[in-house]
C-alpha positions as a Markdown table, in Angstrom:
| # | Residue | x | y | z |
|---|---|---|---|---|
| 1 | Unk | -12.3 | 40.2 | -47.7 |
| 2 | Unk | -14.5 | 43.0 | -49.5 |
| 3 | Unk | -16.3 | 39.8 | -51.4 |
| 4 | Unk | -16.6 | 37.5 | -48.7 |
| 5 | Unk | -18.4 | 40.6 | -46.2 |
| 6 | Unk | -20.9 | 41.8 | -48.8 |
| 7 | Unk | -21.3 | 37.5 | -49.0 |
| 8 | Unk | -22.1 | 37.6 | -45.4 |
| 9 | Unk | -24.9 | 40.2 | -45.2 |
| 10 | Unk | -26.7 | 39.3 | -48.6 |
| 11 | Unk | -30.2 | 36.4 | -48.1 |
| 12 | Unk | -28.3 | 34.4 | -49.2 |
| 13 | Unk | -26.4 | 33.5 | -46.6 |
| 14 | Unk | -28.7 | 34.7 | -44.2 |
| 15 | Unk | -31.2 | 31.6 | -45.7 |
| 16 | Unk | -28.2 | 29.2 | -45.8 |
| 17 | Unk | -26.9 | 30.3 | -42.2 |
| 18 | Unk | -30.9 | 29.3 | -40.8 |
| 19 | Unk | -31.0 | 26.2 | -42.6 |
| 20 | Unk | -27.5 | 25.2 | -40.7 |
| 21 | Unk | -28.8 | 26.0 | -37.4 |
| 22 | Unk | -32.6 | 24.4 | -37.7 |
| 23 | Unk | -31.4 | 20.6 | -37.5 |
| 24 | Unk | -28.7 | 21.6 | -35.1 |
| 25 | Unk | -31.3 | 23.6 | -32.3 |
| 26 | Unk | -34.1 | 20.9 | -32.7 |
| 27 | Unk | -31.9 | 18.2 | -31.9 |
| 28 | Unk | -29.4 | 19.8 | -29.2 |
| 29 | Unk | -33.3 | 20.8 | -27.4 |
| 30 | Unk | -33.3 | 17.0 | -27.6 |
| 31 | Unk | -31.1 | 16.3 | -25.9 |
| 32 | Unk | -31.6 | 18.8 | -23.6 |
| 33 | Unk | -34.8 | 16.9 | -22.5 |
| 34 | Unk | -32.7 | 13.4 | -22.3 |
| 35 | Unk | -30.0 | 14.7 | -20.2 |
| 36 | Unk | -31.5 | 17.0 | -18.0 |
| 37 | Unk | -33.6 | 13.5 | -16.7 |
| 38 | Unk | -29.8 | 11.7 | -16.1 |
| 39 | Unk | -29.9 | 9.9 | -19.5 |
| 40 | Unk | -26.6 | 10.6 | -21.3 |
| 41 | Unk | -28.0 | 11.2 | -25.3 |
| 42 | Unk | -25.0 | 10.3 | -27.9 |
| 43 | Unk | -27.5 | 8.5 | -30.4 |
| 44 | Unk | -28.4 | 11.9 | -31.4 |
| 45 | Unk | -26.8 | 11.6 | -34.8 |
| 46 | Unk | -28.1 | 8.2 | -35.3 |
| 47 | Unk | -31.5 | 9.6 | -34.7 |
| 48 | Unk | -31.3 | 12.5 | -37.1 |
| 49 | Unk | -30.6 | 9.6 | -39.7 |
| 50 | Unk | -33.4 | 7.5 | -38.7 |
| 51 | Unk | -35.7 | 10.2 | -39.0 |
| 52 | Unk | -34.7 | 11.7 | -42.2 |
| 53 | Unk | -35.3 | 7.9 | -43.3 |
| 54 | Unk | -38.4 | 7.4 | -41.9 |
| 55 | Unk | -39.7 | 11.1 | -43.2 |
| 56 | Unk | -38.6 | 10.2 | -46.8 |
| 57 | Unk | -39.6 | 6.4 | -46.9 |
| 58 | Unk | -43.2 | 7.6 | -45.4 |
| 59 | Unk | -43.6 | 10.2 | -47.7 |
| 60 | Unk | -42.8 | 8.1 | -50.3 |
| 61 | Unk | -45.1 | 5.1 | -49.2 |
| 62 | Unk | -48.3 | 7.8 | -49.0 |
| 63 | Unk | -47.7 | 10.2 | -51.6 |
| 64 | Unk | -50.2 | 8.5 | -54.4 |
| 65 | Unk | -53.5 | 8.2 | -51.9 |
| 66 | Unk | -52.4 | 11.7 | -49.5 |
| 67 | Unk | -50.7 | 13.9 | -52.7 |
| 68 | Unk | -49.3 | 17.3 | -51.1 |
| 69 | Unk | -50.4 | 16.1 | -47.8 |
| 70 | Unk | -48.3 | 13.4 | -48.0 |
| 71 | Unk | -45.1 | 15.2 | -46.5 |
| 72 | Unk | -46.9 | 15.8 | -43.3 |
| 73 | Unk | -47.6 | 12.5 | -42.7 |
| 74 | Unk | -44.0 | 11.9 | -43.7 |
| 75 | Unk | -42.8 | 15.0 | -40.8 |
| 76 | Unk | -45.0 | 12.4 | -38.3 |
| 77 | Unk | -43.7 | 9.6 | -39.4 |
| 78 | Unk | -40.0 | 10.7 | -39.4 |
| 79 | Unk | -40.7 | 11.7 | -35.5 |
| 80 | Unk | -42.1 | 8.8 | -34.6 |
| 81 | Unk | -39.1 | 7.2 | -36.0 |
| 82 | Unk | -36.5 | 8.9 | -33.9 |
| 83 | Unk | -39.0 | 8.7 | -31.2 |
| 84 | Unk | -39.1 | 4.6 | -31.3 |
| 85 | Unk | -35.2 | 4.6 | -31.8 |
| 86 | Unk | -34.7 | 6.5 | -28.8 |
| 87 | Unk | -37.5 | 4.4 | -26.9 |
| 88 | Unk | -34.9 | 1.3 | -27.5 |
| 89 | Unk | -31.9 | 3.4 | -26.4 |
| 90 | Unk | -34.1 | 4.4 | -23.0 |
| 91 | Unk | -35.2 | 0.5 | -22.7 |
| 92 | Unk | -31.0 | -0.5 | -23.0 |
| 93 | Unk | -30.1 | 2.7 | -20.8 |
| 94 | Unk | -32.9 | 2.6 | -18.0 |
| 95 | Unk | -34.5 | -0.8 | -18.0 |
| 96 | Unk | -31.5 | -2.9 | -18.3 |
| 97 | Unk | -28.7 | -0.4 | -16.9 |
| 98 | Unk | -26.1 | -0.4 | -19.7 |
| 99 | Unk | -23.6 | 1.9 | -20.3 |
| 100 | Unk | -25.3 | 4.9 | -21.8 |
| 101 | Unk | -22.6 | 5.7 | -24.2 |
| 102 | Unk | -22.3 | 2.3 | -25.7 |
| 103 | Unk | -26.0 | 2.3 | -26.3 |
| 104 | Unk | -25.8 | 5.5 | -28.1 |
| 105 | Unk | -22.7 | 4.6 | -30.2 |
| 106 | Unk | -24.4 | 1.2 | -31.3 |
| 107 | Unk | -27.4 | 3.2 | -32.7 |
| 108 | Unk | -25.2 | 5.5 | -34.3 |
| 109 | Unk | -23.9 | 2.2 | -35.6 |
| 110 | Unk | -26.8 | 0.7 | -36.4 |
| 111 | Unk | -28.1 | 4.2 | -38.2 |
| 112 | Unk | -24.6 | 3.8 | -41.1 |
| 113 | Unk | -26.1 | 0.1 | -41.5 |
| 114 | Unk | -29.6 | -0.4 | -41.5 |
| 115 | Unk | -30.5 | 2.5 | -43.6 |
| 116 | Unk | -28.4 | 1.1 | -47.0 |
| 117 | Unk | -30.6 | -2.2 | -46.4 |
| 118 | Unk | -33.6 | -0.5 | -46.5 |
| 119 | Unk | -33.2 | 1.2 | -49.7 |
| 120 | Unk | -31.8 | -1.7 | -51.4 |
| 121 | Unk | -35.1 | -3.5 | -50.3 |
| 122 | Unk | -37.8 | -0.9 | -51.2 |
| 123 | Unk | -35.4 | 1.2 | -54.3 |
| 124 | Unk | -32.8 | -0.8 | -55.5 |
| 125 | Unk | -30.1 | 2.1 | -54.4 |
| 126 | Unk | -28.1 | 1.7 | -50.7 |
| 127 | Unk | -27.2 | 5.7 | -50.9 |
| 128 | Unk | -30.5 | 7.2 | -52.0 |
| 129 | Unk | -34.3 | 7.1 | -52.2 |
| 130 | Unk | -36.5 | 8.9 | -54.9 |
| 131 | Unk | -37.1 | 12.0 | -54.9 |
| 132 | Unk | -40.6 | 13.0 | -53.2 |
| 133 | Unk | -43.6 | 15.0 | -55.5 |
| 134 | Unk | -43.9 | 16.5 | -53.0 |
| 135 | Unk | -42.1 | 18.3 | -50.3 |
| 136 | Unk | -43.2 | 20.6 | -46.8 |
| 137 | Unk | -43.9 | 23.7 | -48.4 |
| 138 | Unk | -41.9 | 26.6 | -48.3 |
| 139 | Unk | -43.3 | 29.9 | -46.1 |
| 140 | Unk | -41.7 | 33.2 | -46.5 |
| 141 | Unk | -40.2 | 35.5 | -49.2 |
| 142 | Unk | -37.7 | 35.5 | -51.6 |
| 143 | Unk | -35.2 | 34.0 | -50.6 |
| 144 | Unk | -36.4 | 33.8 | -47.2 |
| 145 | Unk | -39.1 | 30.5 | -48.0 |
| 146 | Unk | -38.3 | 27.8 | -45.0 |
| 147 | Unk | -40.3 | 24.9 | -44.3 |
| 148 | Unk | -42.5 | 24.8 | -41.4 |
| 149 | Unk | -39.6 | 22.8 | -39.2 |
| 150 | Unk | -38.0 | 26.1 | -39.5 |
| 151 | Unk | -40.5 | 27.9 | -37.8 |
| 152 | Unk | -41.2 | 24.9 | -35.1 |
| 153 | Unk | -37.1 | 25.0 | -33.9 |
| 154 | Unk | -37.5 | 28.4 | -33.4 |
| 155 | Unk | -40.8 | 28.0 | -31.1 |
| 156 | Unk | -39.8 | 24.8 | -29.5 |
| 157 | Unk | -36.9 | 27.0 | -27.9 |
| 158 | Unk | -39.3 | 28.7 | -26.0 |
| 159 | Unk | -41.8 | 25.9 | -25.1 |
| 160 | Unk | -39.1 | 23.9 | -23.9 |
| 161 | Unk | -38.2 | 27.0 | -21.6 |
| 162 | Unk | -41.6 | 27.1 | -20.8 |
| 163 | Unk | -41.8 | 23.8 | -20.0 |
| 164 | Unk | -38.5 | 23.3 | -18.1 |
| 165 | Unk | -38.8 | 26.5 | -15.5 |
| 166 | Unk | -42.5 | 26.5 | -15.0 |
| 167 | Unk | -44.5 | 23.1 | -15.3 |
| 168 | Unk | -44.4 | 20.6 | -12.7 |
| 169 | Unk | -43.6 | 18.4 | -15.1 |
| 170 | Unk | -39.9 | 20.7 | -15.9 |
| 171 | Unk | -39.3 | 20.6 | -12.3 |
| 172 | Unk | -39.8 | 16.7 | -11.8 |
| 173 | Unk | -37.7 | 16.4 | -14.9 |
| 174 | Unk | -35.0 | 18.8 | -13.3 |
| 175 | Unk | -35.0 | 16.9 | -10.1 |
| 176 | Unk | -34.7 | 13.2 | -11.7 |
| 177 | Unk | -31.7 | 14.8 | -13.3 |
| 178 | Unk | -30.1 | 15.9 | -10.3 |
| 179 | Unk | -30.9 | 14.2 | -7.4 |
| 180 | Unk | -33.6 | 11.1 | -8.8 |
| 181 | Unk | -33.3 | 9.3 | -5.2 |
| 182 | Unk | -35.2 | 12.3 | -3.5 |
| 183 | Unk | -36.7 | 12.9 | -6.6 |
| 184 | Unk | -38.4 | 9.5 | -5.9 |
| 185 | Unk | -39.3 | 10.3 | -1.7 |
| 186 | Unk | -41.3 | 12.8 | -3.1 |
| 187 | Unk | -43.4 | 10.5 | -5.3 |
| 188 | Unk | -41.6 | 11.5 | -8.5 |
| 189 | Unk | -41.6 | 8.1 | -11.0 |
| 190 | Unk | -37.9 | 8.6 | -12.5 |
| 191 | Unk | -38.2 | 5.9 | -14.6 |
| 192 | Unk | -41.3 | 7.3 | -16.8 |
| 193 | Unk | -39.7 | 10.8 | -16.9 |
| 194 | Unk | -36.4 | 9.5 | -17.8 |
| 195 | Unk | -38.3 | 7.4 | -20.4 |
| 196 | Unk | -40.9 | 10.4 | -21.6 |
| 197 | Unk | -37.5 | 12.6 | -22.0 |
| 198 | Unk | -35.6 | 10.4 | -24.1 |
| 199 | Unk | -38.3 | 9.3 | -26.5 |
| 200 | Unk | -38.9 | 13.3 | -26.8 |
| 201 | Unk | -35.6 | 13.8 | -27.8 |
| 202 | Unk | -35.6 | 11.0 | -30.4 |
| 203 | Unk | -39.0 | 12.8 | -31.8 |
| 204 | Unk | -37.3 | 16.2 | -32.0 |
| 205 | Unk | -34.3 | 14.5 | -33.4 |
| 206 | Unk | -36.8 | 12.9 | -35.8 |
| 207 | Unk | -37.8 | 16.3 | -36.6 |
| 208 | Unk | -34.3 | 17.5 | -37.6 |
| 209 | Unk | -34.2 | 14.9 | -39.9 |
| 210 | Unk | -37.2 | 15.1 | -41.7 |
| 211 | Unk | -36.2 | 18.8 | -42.4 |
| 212 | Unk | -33.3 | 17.5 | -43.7 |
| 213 | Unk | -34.7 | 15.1 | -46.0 |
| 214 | Unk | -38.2 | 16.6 | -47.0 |
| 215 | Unk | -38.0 | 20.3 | -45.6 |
| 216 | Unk | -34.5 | 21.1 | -46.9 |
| 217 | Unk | -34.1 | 18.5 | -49.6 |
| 218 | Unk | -36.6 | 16.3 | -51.7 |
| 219 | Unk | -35.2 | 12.8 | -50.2 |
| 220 | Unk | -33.3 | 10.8 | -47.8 |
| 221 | Unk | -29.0 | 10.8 | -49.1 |
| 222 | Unk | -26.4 | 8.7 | -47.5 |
| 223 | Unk | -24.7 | 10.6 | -44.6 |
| 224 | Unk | -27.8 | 13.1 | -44.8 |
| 225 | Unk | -27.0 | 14.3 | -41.0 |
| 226 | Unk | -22.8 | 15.0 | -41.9 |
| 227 | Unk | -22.1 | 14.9 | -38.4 |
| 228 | Unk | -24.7 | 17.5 | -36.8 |
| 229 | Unk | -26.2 | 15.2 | -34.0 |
| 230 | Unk | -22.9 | 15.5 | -32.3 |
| 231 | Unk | -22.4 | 19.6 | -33.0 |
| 232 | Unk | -26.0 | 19.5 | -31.3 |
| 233 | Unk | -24.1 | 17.3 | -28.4 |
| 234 | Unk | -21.8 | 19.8 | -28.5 |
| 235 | Unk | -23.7 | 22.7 | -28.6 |
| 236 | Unk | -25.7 | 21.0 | -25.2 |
| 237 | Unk | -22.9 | 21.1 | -23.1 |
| 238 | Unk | -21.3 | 24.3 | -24.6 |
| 239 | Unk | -25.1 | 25.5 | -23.9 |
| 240 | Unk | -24.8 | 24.6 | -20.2 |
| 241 | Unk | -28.0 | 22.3 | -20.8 |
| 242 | Unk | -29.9 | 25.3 | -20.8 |
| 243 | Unk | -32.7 | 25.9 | -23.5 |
| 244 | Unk | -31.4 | 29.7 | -24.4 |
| 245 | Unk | -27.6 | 28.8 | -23.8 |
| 246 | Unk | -28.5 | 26.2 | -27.0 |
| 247 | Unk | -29.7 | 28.6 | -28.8 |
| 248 | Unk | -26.9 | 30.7 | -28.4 |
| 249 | Unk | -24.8 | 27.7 | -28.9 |
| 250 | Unk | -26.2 | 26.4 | -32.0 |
| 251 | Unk | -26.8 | 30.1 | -33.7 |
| 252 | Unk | -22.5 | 30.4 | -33.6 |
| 253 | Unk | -22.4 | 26.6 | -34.7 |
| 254 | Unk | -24.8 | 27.2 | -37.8 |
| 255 | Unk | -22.8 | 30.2 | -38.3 |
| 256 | Unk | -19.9 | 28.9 | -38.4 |
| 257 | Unk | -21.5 | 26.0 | -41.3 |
| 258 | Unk | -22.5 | 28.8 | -43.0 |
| 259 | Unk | -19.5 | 30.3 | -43.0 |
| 260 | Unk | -17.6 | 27.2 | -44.1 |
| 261 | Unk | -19.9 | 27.0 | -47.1 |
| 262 | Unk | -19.8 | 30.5 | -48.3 |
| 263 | Unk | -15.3 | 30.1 | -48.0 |
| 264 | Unk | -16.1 | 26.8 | -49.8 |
| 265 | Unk | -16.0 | 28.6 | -53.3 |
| 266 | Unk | -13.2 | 31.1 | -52.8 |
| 267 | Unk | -9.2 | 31.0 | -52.3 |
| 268 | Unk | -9.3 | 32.9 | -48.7 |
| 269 | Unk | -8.5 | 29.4 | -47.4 |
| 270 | Unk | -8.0 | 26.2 | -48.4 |
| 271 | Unk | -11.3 | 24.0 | -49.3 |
| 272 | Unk | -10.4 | 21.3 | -46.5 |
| 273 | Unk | -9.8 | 23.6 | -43.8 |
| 274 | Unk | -13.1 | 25.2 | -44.8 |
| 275 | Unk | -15.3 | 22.3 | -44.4 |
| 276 | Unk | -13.2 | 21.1 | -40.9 |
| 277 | Unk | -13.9 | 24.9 | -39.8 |
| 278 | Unk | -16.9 | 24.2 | -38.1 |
| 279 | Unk | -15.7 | 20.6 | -36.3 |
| 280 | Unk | -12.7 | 22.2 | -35.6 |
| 281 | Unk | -14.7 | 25.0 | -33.3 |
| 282 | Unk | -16.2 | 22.4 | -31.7 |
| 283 | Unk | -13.4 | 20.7 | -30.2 |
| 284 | Unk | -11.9 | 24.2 | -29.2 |
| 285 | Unk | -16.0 | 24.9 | -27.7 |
| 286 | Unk | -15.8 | 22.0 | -25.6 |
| 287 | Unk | -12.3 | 22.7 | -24.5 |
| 288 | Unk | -13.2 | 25.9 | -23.2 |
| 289 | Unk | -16.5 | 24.3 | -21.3 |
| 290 | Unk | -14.4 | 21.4 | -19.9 |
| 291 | Unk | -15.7 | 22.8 | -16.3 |
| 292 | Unk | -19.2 | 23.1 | -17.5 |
| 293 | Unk | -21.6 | 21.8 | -14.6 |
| 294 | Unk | -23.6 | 19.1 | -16.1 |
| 295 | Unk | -27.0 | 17.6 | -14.5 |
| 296 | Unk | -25.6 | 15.7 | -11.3 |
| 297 | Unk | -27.1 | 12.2 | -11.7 |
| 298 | Unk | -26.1 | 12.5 | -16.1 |
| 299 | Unk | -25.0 | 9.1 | -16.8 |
| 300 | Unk | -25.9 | 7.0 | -13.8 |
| 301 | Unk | -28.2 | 4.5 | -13.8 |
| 302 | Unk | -31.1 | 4.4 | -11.5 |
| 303 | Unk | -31.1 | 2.0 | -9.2 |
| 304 | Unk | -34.7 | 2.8 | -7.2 |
């Protein structure tokens, strides 16, 4: 126990515990944005993958004429990745009323799939593309050198406070979400704000995976999001779809896949309970928040 506490407070950890969170806060804030507008978000995992695909393959595509600034062009290109995924869940979800959850599971579906068939065309490899020359620099010291995704999660929790509580915009977003029939009377287009939020949450979900792929790591790997688009699901509604209840949220689940890592290498418990540590928190998170109240209209289509 002596080993795994001095573990716990060294860098180290502390650099592997932020990494953990980053991909987790940027894409629980959003799907903050999606369902506070009504628009149930499960794609979010689906997303991450798209976007640490599109981040890497851009990258990739503009290294030789854009050299170092090539992986910024790849950060905008993973975004707008995620962004035009989500735009096609929000055309299924809004335009044509289908069921919100299927939606999201096919692009979760369509993210294990499409991504092999893309590398085999452009690399010859259906679990991996090259590595980059270039990845988003590190900023920092020591051990403490993130990639400037880092920073943005952290900022983006207070802009999207910002946003939510005191623009006009937050408060027609908070009223489509609740009550999008009066929301309307008052002039309010619920469609385009349901639309605007869920292409924003594809772009910050974008964002997580371009971290993943060119902030964290040097290219795009099979399976590159392990599961954290639905700990960020779970973090939203453990998070009471509030932007500093996420954050809260998401802190104790990058913790905990700290945690798991740091346990992975010693006998305290055994390896596969280690690496289930943090799913299995999850479960008991959302058990605990079964009453949680969610955004009134989440999940039903609008029919205005």
């Amino acid at each position: 126990m002596d080993g795994l506490f001095a573990q716990l407070i060294t860098a180290a950890f502390l650099a592997t515990f932020i990494r953990s969170l980053v991909p987790l806060l940027l894409t629980a804030l959003g799907g903050l944005f999606s369902e506070r507008s009504g628009v149930v978000n499960i794609a979010l995992d689906g997303l991450i993958i798209f976007g640490a695909l599109g981040g890497a393959v851009t990258t990739l595509l503009l290294q030789p004429t854009l050299g170092a600034a090539a992986p910024w062009a790849g950060w905008l290109g993973g975004a707008l990745v995620g962004g035009l995924i989500a735009w096609v869940h929000a055309v299924i979800s809004i335009k044509y009323r289908a069921d919100q959850v299927i939606s999201g599971t096919a692009i979760n579906l369509l993210a294990t799939g499409v991504p092999p068939v893309i590398l085999t065309a452009l690399y010859n490899s259906s679990t991996e593309s090259p590595k980059v020359a270039n990845a988003l620099p590190l900023w920092g010291v020591g051990e403490l050198r993130f990639s400037p995704p880092v920073y943005f999660a952290f900022l983006a929790v207070a802009m999207t406070w910002y946003v939510l509580y005191r623009t006009p915009f937050g408060l027609r977003l908070r009223a489509t979400g609740e009550q999008p029939g009066a929301a309307a009377s008052m002039g309010i287009n619920v469609r385009r704000m349901r639309y605007t939020a869920v292409i924003l949450s594809g772009v910050l979900a974008g964002t997580a995976g371009v971290f993943l792929s060119i902030g964290n790591l040097d290219s795009y790997v099979r399976n590159i999001s392990a599961g954290g688009g639905f700990i960020a699901l779970a973090a939203l509604i453990f998070g009471q779809w509030k932007p500093l209840g996420v954050l809260g949220a998401t802190v104790l689940f990058g913790f905990l896949q700290a945690l798991s890592i740091a346990l992975g290498g010693g006998d305290l418990l055994p390896p596969t309970l280690v690496q289930a540590l943090p799913y299995l928190i999850t479960i008991l998170a959302l058990i605990f928040t079964g009453r949680s109240r969610a955004p009134k209209a989440l999940g039903r289509p609008y029919d205005g």
